[in-house]
C-alpha positions as CSV (number, residue, x, y, z in Angstrom):
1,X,30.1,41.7,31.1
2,X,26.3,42.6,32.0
3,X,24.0,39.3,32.1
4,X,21.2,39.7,29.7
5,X,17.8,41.2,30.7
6,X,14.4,40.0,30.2
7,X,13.0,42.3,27.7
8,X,9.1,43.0,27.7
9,X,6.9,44.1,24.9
10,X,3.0,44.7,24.9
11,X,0.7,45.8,22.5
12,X,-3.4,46.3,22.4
13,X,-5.5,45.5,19.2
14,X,-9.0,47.8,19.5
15,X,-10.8,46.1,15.9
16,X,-9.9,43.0,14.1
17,X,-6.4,42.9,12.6
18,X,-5.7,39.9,11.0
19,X,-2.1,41.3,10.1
20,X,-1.4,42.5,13.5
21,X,-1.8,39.5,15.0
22,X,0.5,37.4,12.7
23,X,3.3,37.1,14.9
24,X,1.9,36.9,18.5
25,X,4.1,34.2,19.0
26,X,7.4,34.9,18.5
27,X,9.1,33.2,15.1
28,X,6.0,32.4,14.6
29,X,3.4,33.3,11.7
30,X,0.3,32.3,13.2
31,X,-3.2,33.5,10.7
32,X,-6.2,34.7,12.6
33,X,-9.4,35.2,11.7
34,X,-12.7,36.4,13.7
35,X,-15.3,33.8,14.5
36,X,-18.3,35.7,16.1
37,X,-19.7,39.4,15.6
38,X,-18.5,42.4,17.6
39,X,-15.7,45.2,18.7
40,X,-13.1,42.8,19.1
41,X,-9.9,43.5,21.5
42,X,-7.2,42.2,22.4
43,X,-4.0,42.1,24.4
44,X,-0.9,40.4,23.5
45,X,2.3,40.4,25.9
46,X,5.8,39.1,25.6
47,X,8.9,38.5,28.0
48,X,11.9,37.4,26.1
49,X,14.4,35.6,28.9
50,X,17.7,34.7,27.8
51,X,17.2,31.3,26.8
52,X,13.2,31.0,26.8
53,X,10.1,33.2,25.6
54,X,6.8,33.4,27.2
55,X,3.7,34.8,24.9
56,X,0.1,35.3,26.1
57,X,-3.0,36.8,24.3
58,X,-5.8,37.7,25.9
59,X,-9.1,38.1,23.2
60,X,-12.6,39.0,24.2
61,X,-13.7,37.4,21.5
62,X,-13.4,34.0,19.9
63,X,-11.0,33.7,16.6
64,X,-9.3,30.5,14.5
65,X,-5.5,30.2,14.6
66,X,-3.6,28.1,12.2
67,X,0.4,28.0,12.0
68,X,3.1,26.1,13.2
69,X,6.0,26.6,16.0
70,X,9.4,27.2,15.3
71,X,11.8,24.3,13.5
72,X,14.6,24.7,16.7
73,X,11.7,25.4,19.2
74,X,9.5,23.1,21.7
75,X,6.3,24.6,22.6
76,X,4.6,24.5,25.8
77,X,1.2,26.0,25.7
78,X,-2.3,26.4,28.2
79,X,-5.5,28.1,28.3
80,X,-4.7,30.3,31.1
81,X,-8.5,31.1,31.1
82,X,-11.3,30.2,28.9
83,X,-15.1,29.9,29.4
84,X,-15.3,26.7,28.4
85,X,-12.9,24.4,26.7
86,X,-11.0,25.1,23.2
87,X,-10.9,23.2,19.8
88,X,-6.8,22.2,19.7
89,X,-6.0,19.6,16.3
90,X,-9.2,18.2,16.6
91,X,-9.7,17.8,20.3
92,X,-11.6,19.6,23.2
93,X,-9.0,21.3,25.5
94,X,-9.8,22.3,29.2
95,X,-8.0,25.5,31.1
96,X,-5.2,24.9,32.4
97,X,-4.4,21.6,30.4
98,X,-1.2,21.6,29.1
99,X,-0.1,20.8,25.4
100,X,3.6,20.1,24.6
101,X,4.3,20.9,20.4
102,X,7.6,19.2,18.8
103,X,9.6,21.0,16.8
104,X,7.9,22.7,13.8
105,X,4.4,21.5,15.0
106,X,0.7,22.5,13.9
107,X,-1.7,24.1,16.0
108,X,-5.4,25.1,15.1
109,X,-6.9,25.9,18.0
110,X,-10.3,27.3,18.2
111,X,-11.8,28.8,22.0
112,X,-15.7,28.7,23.3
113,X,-17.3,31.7,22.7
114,X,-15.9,34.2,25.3
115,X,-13.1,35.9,26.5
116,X,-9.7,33.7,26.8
117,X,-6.5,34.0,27.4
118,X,-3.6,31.5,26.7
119,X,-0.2,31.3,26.9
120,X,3.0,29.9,25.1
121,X,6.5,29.2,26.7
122,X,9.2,28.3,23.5
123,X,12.1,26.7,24.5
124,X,14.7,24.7,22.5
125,X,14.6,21.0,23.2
126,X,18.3,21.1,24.6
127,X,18.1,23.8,26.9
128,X,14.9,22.4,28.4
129,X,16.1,18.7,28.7
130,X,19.0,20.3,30.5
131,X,16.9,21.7,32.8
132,X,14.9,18.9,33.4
133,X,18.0,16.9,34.4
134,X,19.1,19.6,37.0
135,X,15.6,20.4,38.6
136,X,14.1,17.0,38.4
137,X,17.2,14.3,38.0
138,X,15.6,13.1,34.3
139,X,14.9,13.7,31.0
140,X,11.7,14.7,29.9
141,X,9.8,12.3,27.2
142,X,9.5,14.9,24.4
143,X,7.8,14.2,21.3
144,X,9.4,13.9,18.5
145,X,7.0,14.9,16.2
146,X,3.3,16.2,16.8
147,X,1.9,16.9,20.1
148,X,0.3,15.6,23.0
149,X,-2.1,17.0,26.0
150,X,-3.0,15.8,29.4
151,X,-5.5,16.5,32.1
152,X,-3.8,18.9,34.9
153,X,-5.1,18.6,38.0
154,X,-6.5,21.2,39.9
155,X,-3.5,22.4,42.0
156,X,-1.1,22.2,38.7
157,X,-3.5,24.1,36.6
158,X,-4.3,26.7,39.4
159,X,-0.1,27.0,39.9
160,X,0.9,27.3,36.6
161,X,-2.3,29.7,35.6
162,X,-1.1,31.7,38.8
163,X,2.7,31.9,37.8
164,X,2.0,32.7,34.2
165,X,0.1,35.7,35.7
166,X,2.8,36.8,37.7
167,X,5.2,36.5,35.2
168,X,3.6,38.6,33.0
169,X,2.1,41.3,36.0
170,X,5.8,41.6,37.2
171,X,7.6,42.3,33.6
172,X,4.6,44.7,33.0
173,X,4.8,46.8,36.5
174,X,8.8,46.1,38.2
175,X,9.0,47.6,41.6
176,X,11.9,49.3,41.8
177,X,15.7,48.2,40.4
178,X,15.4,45.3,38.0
179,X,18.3,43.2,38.5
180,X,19.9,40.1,36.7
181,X,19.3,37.9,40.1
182,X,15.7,39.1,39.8
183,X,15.4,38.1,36.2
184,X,16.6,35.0,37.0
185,X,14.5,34.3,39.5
186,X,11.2,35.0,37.7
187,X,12.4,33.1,34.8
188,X,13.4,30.0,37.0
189,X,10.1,30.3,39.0
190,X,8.0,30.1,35.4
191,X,10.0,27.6,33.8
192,X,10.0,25.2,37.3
193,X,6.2,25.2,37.2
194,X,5.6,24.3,33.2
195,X,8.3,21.7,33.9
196,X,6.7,20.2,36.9
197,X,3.3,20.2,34.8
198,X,5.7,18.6,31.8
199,X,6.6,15.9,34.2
200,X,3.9,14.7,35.0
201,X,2.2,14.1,31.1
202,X,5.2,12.3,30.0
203,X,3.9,8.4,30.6
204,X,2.5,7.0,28.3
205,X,3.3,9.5,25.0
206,X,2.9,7.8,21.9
207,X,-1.2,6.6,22.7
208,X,-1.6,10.6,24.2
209,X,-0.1,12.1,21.0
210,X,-2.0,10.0,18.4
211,X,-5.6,10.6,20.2
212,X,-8.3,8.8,19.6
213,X,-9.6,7.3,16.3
214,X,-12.4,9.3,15.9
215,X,-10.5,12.7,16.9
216,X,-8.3,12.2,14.1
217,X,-11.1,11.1,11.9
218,X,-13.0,14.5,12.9
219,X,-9.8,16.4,12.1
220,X,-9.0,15.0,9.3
221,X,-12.7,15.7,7.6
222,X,-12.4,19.9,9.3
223,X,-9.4,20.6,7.3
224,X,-10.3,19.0,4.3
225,X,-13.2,20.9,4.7
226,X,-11.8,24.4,5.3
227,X,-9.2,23.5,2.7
228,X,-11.6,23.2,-0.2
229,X,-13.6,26.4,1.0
230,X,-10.8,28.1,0.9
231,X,-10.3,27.5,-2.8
232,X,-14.2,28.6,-3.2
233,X,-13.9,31.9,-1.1
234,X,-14.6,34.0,-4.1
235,X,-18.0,32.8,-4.4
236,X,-21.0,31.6,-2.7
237,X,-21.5,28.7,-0.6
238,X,-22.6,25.3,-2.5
239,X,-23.1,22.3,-0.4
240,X,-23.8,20.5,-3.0
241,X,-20.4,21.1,-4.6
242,X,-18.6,20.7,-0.7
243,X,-20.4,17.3,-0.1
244,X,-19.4,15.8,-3.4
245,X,-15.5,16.8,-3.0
246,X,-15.7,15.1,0.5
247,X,-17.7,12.0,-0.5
248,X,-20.0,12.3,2.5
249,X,-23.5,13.5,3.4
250,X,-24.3,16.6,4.3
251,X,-25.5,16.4,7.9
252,X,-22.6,14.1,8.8
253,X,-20.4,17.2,7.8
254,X,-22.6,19.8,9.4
255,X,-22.6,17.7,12.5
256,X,-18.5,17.3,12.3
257,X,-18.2,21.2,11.7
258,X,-20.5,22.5,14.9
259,X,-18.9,20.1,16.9
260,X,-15.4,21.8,15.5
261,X,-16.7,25.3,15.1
262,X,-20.0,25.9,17.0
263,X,-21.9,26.6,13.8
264,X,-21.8,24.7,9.8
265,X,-19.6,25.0,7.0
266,X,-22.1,27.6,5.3
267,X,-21.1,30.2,8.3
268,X,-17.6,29.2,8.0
269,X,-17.5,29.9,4.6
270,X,-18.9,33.1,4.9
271,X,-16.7,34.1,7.9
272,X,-13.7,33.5,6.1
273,X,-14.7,35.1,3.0
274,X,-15.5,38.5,5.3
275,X,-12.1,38.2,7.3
276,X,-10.6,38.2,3.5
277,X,-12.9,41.2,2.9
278,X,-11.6,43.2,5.4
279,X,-7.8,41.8,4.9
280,X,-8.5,43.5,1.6
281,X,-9.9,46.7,2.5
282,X,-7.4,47.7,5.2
283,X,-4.6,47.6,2.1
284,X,-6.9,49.1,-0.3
285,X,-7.6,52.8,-2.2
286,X,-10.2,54.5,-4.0
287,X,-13.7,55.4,-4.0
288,X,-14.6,52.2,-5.4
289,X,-12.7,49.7,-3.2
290,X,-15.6,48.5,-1.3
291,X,-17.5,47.3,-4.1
292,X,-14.3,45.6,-5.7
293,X,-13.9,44.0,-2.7
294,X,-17.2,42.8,-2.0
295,X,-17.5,41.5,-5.6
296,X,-14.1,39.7,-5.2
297,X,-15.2,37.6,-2.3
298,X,-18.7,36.5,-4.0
299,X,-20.9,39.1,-2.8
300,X,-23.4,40.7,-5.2
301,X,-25.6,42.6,-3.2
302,X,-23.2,45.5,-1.7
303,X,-26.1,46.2,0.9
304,X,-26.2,43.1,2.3
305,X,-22.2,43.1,2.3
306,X,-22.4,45.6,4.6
307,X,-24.5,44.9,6.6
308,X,-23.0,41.5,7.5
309,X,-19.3,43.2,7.6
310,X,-21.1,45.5,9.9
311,X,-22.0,42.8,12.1
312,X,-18.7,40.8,12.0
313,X,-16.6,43.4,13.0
314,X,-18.7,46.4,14.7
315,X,-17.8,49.2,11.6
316,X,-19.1,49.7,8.1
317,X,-16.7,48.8,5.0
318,X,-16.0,52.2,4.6
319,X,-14.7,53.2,7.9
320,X,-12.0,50.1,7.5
321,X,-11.1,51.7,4.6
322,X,-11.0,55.3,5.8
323,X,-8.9,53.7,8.9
């Protein structure tokens, strides 16, 4: 009987598609939506080993991602490159740093302003801590629930960044026969080096995967937050309103959000009421969808609807509609 292959998939996002990038990881539903103005692009790759998956997106342009990994899957995740550190559940993230997700975990992960690219390996729990036992002579100390991050250092950063690349610049471009000793070799070489950067975050788990007081505090606050604008997205922002569900002042939450976000909860809000918008208008019809639309989502003057939509996402209403 053949030994399975490595199967490779690609595909290139030219404009914002929030549906299109549901499922960038795989079993996953993970919801996007764009966080600064521009023609955004994207490239999203995939090499599906027999008993692991590797994922990696690379945006030039920042976005918020909320969803969870699979119920049978472990999740080991990096910033393969990033200007600057990411937002990750509430805590600042450097390249290269990995993050191991439990079973079922959530991620929301926002990235500096700039282009990024990052990368997920999913792996069930047994298959890895079989591994682990053959390549290092130990189990590895999983969570059980949650998540935790460490610092890599240089050289483990710069390895696993370098083997993730070659992974995904090998399955893209093969030279010559693809055989199964081949595949087996890449996919031994890639899961060796997230292993050996596994290894070495494993002391000391339960302090690294609560985090510190005030990073769960600051988390805590976003997401209630974002989960009361969201219930508010088909109208206009009202701090008033948002300080008195919270119980807090209002600078305190500004502060807490451009920490979180880069800019307040009135951009947010307005943000995710124009990635709705446009959500909307890729599944709409009709001459008058764009007002409809634009009147769902809380705003009244159409010109200035456009205008902004303009700016978010480099095209007029109309031409997402006509798309």
């Amino acid at each position: 009987m053949d030994e399975p292959m490595a199967q490779y998939s690609r595909f290139d996002v030219d404009g914002f598609d929030a549906e299109a990038l549901l499922g960038v990881v795989r079993d996953t539903r993970f919801e996007q939506r764009l966080l600064a103005g521009g023609q955004f692009r994207a490239c999203v790759q995939r090499v599906v080993f027999p008993e692991f998956s590797l994922d990696s997106g690379a945006y030039n342009l920042p976005i918020f991602a909320s969803g969870s990994f699979g119920e049978d899957l472990i999740g080991l995740a990096m910033a393969v490159n990033s200007d600057g550190p990411m937002w990750a559940n509430g805590r600042w993230i450097p390249a290269g740093q990995i993050m191991v997700f439990a079973e079922d975990s959530e991620l929301n992960v926002r990235p500096r302003p700039g282009g990024w690219q990052w990368a997920v390996l999913l792996i069930s729990r047994g298959v890895l801590q079989r591994e682990a036992v053959t390549r290092l002579g130990r189990e590895l100390q999983l969570p059980r629930s949650g998540w935790y991050s460490r610092a890599a250092t240089v050289m483990d950063a710069a390895r696993l960044r370098r083997t993730v690349l070659n992974t995904l610049h090998d399955a893209a471009h093969p030279i010559g026969l693809v055989t199964p000793a081949l595949v087996r070799g890449q996919a031994d070489t890639l899961l060796t080096a997230f292993l050996d950067s596994v290894a070495a975050t494993d002391a000391g788990l339960p302090r690294r995967a609560l985090g510190s007081y005030s990073e769960r505090y600051r988390d805590a606050v976003v997401r209630r937050a974002e989960n009361y604008l969201k219930t508010q997205c088909d109208r206009a922002y009202d701090s008033r309103a948002l300080t008195t569900a919270l119980g807090m002042g209002e600078r305190q939450l500004e502060r807490l959000f451009r920490d979180a976000y880069g800019h307040g909860p009135c951009q947010w809000h307005q943000m995710a009421r124009l990635n709705l918008a446009r959500s909307a208008l890729r599944q709409a019809q009709g001459q008058g969808a764009v007002t409809e639309v634009a009147i769902r989502y809380g705003f009244g003057h159409l010109g200035r609807f456009s205008g902004m939509y303009r700016d978010m996402f480099g095209e007029s209403p109309r031409d997402t509609l006509r798309g």
